[in-house]
PyMOL Python script that loads the backbone (N, CA, C, O; Angstrom):
from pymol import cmd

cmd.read_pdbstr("""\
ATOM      1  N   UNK A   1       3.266 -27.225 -15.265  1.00  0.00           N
ATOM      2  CA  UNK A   1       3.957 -25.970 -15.423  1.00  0.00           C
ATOM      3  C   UNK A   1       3.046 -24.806 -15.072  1.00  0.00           C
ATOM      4  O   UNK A   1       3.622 -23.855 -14.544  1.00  0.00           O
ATOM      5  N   UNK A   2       1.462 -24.671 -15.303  1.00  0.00           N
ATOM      6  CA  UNK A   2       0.964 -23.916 -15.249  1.00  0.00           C
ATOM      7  C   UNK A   2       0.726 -23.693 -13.727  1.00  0.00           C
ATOM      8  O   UNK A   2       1.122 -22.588 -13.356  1.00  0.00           O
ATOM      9  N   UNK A   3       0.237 -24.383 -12.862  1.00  0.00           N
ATOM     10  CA  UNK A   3       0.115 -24.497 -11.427  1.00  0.00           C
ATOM     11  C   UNK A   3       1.684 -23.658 -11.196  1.00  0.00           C
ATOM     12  O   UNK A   3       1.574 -22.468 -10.901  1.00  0.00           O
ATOM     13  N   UNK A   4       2.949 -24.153 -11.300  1.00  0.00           N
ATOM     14  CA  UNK A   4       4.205 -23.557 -11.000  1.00  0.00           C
ATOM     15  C   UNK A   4       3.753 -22.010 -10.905  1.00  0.00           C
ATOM     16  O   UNK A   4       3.542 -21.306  -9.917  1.00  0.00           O
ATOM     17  N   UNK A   5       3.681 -21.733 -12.290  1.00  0.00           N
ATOM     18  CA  UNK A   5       3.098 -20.021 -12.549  1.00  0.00           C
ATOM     19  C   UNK A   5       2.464 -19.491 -11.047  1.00  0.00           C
ATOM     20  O   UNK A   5       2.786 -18.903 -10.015  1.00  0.00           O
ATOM     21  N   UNK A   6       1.580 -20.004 -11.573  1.00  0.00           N
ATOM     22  CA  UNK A   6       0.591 -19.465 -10.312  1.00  0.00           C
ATOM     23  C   UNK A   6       1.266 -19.348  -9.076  1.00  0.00           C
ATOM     24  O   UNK A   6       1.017 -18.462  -8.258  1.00  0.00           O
ATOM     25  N   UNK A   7       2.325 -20.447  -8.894  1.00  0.00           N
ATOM     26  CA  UNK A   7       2.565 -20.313  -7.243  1.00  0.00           C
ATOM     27  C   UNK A   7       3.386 -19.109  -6.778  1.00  0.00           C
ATOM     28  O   UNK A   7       3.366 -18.503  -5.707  1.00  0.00           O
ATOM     29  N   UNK A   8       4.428 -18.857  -8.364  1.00  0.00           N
ATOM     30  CA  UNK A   8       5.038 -17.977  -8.205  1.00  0.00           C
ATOM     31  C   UNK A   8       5.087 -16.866  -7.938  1.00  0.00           C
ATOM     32  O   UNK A   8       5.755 -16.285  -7.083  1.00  0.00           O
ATOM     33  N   UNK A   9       4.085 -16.358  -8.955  1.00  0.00           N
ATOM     34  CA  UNK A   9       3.397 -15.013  -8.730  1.00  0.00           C
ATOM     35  C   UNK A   9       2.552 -14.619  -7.615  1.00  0.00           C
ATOM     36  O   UNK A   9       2.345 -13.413  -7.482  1.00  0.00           O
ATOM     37  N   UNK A  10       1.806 -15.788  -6.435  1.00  0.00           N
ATOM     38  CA  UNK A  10       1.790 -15.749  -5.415  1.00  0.00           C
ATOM     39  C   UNK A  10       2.630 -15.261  -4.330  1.00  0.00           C
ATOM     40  O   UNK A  10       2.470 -14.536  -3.348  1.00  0.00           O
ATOM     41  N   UNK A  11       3.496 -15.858  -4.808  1.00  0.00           N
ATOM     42  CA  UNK A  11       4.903 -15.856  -4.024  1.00  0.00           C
ATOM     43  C   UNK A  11       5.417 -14.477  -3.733  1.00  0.00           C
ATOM     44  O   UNK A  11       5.859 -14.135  -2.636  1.00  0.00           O
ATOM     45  N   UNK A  12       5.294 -13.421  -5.193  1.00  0.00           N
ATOM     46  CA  UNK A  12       5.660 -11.943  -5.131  1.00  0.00           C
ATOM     47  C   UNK A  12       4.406 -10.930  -4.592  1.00  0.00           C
ATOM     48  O   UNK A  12       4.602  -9.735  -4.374  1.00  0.00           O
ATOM     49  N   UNK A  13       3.131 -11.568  -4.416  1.00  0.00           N
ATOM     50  CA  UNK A  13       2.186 -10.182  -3.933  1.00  0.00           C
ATOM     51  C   UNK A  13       3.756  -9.368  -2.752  1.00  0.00           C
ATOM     52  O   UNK A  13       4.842  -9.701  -2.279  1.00  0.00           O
ATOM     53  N   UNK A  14       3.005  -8.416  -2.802  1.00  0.00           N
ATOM     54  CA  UNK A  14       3.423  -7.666  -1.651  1.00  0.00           C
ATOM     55  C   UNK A  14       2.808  -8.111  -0.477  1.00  0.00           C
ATOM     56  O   UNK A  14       2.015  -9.051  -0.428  1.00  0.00           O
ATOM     57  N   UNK A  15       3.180  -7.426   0.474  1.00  0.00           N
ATOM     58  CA  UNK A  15       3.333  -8.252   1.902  1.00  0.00           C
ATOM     59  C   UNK A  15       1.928  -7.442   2.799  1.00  0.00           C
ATOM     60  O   UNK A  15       2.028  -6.238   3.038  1.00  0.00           O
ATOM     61  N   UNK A  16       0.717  -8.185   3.228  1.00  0.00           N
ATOM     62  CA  UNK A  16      -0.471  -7.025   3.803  1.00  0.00           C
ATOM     63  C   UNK A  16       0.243  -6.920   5.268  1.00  0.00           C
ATOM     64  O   UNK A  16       0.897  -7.650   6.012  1.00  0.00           O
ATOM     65  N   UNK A  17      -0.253  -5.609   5.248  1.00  0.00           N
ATOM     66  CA  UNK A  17      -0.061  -5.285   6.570  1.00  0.00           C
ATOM     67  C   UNK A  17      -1.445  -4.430   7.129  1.00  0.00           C
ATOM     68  O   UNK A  17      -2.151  -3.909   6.265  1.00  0.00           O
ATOM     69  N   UNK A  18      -1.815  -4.291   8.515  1.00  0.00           N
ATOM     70  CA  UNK A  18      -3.047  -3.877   9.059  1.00  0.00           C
ATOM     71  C   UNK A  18      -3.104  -3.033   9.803  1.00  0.00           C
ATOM     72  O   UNK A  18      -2.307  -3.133  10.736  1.00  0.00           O
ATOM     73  N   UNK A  19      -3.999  -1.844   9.802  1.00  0.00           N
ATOM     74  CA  UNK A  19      -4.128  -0.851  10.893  1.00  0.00           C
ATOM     75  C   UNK A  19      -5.858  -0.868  11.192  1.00  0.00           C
ATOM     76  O   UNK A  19      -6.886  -0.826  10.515  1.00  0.00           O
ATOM     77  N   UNK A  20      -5.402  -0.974  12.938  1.00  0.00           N
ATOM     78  CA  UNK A  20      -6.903  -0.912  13.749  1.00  0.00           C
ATOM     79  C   UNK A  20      -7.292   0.397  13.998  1.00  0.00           C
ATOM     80  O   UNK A  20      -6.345   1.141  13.745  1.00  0.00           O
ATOM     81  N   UNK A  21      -8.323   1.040  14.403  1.00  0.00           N
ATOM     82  CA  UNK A  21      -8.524   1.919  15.017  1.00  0.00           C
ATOM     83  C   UNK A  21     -10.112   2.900  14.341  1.00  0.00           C
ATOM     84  O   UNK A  21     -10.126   2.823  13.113  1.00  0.00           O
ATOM     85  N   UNK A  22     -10.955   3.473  14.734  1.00  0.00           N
ATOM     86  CA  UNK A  22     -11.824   4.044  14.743  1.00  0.00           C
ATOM     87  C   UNK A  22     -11.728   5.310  13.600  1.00  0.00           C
ATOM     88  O   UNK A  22     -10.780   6.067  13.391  1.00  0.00           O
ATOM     89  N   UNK A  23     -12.512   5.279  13.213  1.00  0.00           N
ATOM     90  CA  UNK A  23     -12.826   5.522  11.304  1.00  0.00           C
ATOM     91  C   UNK A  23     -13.213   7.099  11.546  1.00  0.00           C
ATOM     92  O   UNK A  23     -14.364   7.393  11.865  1.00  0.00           O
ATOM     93  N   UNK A  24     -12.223   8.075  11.383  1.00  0.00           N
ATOM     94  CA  UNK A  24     -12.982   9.105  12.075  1.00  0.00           C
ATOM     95  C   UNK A  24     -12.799  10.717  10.012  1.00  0.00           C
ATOM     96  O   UNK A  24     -12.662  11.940  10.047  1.00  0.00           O
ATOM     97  N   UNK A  25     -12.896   9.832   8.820  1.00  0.00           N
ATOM     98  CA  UNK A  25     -13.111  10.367   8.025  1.00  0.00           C
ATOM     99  C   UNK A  25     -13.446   9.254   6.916  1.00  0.00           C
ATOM    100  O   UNK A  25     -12.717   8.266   6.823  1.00  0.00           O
ATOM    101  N   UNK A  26     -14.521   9.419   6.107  1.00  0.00           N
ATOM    102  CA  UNK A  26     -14.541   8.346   5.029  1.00  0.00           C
ATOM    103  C   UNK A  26     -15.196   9.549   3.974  1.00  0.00           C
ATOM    104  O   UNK A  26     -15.881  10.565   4.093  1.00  0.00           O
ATOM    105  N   UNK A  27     -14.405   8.609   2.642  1.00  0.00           N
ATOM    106  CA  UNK A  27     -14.523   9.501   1.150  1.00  0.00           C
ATOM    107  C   UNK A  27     -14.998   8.380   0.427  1.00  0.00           C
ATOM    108  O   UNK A  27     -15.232   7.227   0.790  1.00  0.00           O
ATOM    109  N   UNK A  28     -15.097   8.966  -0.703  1.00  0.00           N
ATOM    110  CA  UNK A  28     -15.598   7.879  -2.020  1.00  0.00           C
ATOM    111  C   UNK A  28     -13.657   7.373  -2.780  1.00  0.00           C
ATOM    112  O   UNK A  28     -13.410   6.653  -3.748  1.00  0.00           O
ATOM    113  N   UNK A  29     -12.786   8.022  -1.957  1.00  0.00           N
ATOM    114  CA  UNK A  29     -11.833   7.209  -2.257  1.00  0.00           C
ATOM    115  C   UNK A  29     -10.637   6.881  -1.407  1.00  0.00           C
ATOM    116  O   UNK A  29      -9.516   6.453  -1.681  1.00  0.00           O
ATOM    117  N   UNK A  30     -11.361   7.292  -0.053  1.00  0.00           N
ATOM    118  CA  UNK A  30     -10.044   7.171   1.013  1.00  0.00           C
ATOM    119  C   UNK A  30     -10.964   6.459   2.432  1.00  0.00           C
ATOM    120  O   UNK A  30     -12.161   6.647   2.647  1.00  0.00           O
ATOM    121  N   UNK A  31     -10.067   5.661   3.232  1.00  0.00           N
ATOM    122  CA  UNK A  31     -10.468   5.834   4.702  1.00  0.00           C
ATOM    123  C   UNK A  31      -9.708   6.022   5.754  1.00  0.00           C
ATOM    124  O   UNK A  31      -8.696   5.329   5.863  1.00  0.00           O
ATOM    125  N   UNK A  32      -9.978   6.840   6.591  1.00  0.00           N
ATOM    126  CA  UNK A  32      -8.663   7.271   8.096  1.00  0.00           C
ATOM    127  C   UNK A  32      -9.414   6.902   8.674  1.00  0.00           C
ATOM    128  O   UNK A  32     -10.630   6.721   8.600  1.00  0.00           O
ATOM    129  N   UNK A  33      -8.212   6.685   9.703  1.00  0.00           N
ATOM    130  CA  UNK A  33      -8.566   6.003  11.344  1.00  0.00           C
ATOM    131  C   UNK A  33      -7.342   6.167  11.856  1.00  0.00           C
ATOM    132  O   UNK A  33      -6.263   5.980  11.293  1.00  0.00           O
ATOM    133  N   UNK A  34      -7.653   6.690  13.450  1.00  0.00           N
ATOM    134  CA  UNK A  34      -6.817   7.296  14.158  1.00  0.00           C
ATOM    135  C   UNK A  34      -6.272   5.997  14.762  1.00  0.00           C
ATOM    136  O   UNK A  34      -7.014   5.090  15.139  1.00  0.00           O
ATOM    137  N   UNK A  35      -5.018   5.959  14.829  1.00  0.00           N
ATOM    138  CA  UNK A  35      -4.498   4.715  15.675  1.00  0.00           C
ATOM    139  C   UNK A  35      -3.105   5.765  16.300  1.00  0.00           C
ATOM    140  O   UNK A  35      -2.368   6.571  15.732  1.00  0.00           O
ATOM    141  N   UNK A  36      -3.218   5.207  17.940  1.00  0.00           N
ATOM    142  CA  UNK A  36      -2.920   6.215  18.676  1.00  0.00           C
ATOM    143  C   UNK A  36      -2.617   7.935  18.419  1.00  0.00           C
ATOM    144  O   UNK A  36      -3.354   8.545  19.192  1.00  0.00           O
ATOM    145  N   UNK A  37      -2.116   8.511  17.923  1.00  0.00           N
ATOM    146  CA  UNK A  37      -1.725   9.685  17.644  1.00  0.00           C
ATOM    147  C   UNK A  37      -1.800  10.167  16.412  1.00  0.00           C
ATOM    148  O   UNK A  37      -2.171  11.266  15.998  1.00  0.00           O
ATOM    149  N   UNK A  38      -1.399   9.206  15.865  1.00  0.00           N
ATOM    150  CA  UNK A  38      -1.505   9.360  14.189  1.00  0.00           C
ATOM    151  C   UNK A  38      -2.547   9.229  13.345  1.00  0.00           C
ATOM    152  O   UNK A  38      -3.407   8.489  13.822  1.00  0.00           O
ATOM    153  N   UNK A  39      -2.801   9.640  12.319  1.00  0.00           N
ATOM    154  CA  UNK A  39      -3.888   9.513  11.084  1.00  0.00           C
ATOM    155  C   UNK A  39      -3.354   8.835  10.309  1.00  0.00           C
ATOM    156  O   UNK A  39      -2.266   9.103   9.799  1.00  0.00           O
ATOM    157  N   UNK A  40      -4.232   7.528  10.013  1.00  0.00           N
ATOM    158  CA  UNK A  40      -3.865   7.058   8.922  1.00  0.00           C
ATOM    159  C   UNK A  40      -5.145   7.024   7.723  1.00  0.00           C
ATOM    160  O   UNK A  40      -6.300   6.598   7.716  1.00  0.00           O
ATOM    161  N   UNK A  41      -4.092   7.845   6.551  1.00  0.00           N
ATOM    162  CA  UNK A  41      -5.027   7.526   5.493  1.00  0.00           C
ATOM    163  C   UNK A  41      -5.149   6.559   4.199  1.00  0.00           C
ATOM    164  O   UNK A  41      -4.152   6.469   3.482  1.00  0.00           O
ATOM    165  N   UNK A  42      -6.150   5.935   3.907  1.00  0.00           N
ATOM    166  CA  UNK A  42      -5.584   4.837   2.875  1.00  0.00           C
ATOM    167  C   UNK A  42      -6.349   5.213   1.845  1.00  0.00           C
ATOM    168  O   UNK A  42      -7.234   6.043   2.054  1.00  0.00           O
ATOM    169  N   UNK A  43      -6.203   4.813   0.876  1.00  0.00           N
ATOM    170  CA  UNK A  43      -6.955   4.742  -0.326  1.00  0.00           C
ATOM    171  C   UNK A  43      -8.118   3.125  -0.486  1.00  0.00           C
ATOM    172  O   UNK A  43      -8.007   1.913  -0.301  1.00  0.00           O
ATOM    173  N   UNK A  44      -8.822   3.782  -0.786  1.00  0.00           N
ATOM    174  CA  UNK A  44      -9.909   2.587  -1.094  1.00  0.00           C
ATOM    175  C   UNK A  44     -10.280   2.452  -2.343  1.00  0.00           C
ATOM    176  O   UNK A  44      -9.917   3.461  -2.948  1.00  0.00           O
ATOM    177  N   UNK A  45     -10.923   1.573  -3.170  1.00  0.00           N
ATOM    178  CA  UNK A  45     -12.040   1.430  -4.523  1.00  0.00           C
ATOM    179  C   UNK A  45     -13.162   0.934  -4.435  1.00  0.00           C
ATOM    180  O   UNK A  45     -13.529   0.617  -3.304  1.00  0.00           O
ATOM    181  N   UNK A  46     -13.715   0.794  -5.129  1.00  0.00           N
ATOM    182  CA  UNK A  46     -15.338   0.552  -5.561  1.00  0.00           C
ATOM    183  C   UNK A  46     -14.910  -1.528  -4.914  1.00  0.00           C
ATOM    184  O   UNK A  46     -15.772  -2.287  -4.470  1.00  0.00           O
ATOM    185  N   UNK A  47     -13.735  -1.806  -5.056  1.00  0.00           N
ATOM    186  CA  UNK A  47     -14.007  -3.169  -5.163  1.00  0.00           C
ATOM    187  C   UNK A  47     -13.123  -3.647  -3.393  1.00  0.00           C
ATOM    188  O   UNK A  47     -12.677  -4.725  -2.999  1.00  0.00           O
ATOM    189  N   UNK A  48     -13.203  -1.968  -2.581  1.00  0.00           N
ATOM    190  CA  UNK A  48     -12.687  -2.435  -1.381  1.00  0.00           C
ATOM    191  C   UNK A  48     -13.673  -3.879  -0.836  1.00  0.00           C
ATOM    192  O   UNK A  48     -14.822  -3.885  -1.279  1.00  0.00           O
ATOM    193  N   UNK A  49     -13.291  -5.017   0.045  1.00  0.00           N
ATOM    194  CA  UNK A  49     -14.296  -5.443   0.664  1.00  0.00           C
ATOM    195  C   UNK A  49     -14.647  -4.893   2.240  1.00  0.00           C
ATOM    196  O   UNK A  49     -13.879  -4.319   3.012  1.00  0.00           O
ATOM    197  N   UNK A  50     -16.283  -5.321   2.477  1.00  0.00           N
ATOM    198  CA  UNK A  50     -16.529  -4.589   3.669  1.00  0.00           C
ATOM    199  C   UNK A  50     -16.814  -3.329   3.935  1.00  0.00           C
ATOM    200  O   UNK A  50     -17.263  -2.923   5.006  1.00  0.00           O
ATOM    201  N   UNK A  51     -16.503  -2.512   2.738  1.00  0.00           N
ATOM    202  CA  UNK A  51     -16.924  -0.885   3.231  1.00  0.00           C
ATOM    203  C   UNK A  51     -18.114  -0.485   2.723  1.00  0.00           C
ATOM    204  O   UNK A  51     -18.333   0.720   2.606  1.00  0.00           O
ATOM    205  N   UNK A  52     -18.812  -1.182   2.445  1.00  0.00           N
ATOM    206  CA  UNK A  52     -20.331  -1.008   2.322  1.00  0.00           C
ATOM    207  C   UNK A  52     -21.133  -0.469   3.903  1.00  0.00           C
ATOM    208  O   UNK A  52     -22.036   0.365   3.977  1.00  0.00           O
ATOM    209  N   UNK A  53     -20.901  -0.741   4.326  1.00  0.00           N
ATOM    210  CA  UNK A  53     -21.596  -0.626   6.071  1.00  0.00           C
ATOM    211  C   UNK A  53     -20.724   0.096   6.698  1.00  0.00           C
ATOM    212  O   UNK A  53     -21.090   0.083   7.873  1.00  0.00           O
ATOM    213  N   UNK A  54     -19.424   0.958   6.565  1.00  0.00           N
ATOM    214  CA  UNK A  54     -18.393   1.242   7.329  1.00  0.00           C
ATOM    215  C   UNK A  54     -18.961   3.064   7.464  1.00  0.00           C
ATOM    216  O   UNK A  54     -18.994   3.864   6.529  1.00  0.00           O
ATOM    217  N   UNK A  55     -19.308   3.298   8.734  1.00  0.00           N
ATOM    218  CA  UNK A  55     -19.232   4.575   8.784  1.00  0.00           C
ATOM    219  C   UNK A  55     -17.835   5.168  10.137  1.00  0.00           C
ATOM    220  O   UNK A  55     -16.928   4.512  10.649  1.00  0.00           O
ATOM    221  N   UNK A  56     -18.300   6.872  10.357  1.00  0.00           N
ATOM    222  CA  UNK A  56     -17.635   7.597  10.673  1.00  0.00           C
ATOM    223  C   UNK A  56     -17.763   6.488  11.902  1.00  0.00           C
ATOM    224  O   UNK A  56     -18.528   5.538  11.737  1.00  0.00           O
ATOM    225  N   UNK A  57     -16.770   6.654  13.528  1.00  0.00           N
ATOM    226  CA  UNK A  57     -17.031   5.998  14.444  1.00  0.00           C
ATOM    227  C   UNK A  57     -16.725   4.968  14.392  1.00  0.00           C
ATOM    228  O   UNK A  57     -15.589   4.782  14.828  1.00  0.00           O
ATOM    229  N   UNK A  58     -17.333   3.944  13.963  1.00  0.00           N
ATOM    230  CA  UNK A  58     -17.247   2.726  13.490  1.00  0.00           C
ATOM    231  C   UNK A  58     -15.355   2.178  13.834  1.00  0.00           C
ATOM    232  O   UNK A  58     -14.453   2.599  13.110  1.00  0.00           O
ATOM    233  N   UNK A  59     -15.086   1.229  15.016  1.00  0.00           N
ATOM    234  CA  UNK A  59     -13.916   0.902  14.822  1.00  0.00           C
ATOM    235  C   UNK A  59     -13.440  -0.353  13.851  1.00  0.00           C
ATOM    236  O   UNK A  59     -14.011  -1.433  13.996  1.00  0.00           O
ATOM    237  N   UNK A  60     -12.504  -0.225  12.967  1.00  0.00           N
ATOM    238  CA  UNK A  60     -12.202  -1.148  11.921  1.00  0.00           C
ATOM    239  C   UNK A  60     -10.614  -1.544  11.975  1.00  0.00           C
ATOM    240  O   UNK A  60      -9.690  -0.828  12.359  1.00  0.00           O
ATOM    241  N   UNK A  61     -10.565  -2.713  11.548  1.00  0.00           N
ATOM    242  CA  UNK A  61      -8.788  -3.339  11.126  1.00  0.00           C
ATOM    243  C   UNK A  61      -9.220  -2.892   9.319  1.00  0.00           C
ATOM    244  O   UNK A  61     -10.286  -3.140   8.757  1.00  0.00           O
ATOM    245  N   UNK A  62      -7.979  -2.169   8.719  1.00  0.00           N
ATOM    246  CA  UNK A  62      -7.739  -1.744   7.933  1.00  0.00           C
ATOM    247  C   UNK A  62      -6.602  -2.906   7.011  1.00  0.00           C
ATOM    248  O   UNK A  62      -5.408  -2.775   7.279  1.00  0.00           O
ATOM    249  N   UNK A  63      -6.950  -3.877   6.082  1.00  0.00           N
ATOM    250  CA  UNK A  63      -5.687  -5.083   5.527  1.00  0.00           C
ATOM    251  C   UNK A  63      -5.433  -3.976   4.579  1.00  0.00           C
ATOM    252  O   UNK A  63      -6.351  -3.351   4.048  1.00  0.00           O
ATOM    253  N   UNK A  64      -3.979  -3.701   4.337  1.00  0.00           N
ATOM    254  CA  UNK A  64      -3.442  -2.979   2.825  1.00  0.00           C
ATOM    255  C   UNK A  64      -2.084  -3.705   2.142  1.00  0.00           C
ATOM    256  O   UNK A  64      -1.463  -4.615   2.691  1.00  0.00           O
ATOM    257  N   UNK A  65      -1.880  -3.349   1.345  1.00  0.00           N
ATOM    258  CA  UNK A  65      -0.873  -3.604   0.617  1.00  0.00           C
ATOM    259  C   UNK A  65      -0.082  -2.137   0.391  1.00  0.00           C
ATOM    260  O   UNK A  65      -0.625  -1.093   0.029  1.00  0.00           O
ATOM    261  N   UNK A  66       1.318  -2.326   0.692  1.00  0.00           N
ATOM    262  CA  UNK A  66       1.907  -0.924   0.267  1.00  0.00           C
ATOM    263  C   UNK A  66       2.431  -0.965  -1.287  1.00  0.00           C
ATOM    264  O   UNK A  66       3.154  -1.923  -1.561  1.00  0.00           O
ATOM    265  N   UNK A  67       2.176  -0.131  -2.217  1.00  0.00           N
ATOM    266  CA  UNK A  67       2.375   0.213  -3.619  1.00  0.00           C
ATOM    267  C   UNK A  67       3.322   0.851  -3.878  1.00  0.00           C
ATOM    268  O   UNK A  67       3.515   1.435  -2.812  1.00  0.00           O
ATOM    269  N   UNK A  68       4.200   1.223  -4.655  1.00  0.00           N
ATOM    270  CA  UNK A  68       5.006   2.589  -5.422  1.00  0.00           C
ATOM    271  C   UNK A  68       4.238   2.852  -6.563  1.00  0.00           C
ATOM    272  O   UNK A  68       3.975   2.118  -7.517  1.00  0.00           O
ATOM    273  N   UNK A  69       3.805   4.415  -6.240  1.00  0.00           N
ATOM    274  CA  UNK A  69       3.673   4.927  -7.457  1.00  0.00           C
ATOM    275  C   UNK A  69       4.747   5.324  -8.231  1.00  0.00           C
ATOM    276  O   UNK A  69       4.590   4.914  -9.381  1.00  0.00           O
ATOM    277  N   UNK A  70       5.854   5.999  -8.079  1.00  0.00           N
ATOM    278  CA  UNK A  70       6.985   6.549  -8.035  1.00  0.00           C
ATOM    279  C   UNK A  70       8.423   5.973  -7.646  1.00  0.00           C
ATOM    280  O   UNK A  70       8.700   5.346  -6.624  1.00  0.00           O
ATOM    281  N   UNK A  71       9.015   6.221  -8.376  1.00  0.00           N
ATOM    282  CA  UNK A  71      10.409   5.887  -8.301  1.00  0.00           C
ATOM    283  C   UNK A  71      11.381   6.914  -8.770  1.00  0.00           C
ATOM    284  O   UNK A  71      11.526   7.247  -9.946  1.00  0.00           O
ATOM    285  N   UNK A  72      12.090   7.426  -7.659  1.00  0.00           N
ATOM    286  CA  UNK A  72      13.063   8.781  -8.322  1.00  0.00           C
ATOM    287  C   UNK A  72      14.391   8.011  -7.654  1.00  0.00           C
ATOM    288  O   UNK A  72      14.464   7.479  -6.547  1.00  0.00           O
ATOM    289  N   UNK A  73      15.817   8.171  -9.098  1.00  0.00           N
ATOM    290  CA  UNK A  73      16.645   7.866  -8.435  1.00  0.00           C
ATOM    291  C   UNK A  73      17.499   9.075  -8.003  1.00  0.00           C
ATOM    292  O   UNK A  73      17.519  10.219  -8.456  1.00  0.00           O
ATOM    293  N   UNK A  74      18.469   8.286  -6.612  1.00  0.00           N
ATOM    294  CA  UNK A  74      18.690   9.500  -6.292  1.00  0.00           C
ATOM    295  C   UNK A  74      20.350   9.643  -6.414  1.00  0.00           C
ATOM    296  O   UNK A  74      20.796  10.776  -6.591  1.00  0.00           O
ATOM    297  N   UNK A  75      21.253   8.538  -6.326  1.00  0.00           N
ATOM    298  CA  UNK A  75      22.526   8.446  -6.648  1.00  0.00           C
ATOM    299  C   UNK A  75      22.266   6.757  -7.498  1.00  0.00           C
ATOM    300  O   UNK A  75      21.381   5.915  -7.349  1.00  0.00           O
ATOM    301  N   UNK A  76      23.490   6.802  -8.397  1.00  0.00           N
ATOM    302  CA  UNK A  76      23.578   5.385  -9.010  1.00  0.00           C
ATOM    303  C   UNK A  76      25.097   4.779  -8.544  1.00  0.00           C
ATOM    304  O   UNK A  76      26.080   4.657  -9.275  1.00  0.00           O
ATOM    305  N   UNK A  77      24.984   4.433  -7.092  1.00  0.00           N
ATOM    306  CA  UNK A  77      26.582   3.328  -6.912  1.00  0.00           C
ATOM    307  C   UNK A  77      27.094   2.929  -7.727  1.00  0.00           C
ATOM    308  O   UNK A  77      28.312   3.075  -7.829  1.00  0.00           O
ATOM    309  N   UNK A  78      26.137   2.059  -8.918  1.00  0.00           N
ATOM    310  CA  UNK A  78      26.459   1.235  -9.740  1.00  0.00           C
ATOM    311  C   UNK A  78      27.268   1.702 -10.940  1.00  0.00           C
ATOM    312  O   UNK A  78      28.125   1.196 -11.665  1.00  0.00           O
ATOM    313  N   UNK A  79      26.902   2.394 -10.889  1.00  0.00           N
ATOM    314  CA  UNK A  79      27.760   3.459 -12.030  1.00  0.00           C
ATOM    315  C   UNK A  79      28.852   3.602 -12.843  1.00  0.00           C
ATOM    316  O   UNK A  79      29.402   4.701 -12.912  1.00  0.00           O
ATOM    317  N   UNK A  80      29.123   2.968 -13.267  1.00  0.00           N
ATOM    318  CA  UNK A  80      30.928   3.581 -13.636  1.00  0.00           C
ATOM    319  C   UNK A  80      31.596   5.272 -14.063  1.00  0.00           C
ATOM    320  O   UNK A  80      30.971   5.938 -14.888  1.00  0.00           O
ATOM    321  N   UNK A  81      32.394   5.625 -13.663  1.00  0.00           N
ATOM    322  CA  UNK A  81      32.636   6.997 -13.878  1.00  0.00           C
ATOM    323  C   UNK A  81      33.219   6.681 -15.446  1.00  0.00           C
ATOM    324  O   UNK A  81      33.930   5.775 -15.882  1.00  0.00           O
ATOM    325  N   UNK A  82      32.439   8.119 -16.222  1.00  0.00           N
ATOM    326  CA  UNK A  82      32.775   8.025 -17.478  1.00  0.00           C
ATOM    327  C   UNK A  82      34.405   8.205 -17.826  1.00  0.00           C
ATOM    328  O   UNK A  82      35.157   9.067 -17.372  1.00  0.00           O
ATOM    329  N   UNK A  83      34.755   7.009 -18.872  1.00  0.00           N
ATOM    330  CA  UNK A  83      36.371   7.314 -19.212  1.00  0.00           C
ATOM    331  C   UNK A  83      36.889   8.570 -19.701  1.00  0.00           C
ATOM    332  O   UNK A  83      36.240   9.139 -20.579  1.00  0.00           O
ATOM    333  N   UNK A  84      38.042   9.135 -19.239  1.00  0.00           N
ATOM    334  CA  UNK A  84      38.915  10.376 -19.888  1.00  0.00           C
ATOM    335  C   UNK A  84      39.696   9.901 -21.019  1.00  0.00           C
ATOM    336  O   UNK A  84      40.632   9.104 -20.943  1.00  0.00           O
ATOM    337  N   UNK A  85      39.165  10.543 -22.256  1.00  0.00           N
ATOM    338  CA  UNK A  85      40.355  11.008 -22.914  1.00  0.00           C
ATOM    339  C   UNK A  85      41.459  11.381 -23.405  1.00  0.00           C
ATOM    340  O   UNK A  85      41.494  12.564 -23.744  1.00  0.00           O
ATOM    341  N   UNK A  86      42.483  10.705 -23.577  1.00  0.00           N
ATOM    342  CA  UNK A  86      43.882  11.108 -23.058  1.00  0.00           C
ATOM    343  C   UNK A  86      44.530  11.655 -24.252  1.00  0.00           C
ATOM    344  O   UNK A  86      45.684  12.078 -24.188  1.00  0.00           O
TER     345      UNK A  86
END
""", "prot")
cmd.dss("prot")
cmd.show_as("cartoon", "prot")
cmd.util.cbc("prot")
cmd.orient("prot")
């Protein structure tokens, strides 16, 4: 049963996805890299791997995971309209 667990919750990570391109800002909590036109900025931590050696220049593949911080709703379909009074 316990192995099951595990596989499951495997099963839900979120999905990585990767951006290449040349490192042209680094912070103590972000890294960009221009990939064609666009800036992309990500967030990093103390426990990124690999960014020990990563400077400005430097071209890199970027692995992330996309997060929600936030959740605003904005209509509820589900809803039922409240009953009238008769």
């Amino acid at each position: 049963m316990f192995t099951t667990t595990v596989a499951s919750a495997r099963a839900e990570e979120a999905k990585t996805y990767q951006v290449t391109g040349p490192v042209i800002e680094l912070t103590d909590s972000t890294i960009t890299v221009q990939k064609d036109t666009d800036k992309w900025q990500i967030a990093r931590s103390k426990g990124t791997k690999g960014i020990a050696d990563v400077k400005v220049g430097d071209k890199v593949t970027i692995y992330y995971r996309m997060v929600a911080t936030e959740v605003e709703v904005k209509s509820n379909a589900a809803a039922k309209p409240a009953k009238k009074d008769k």
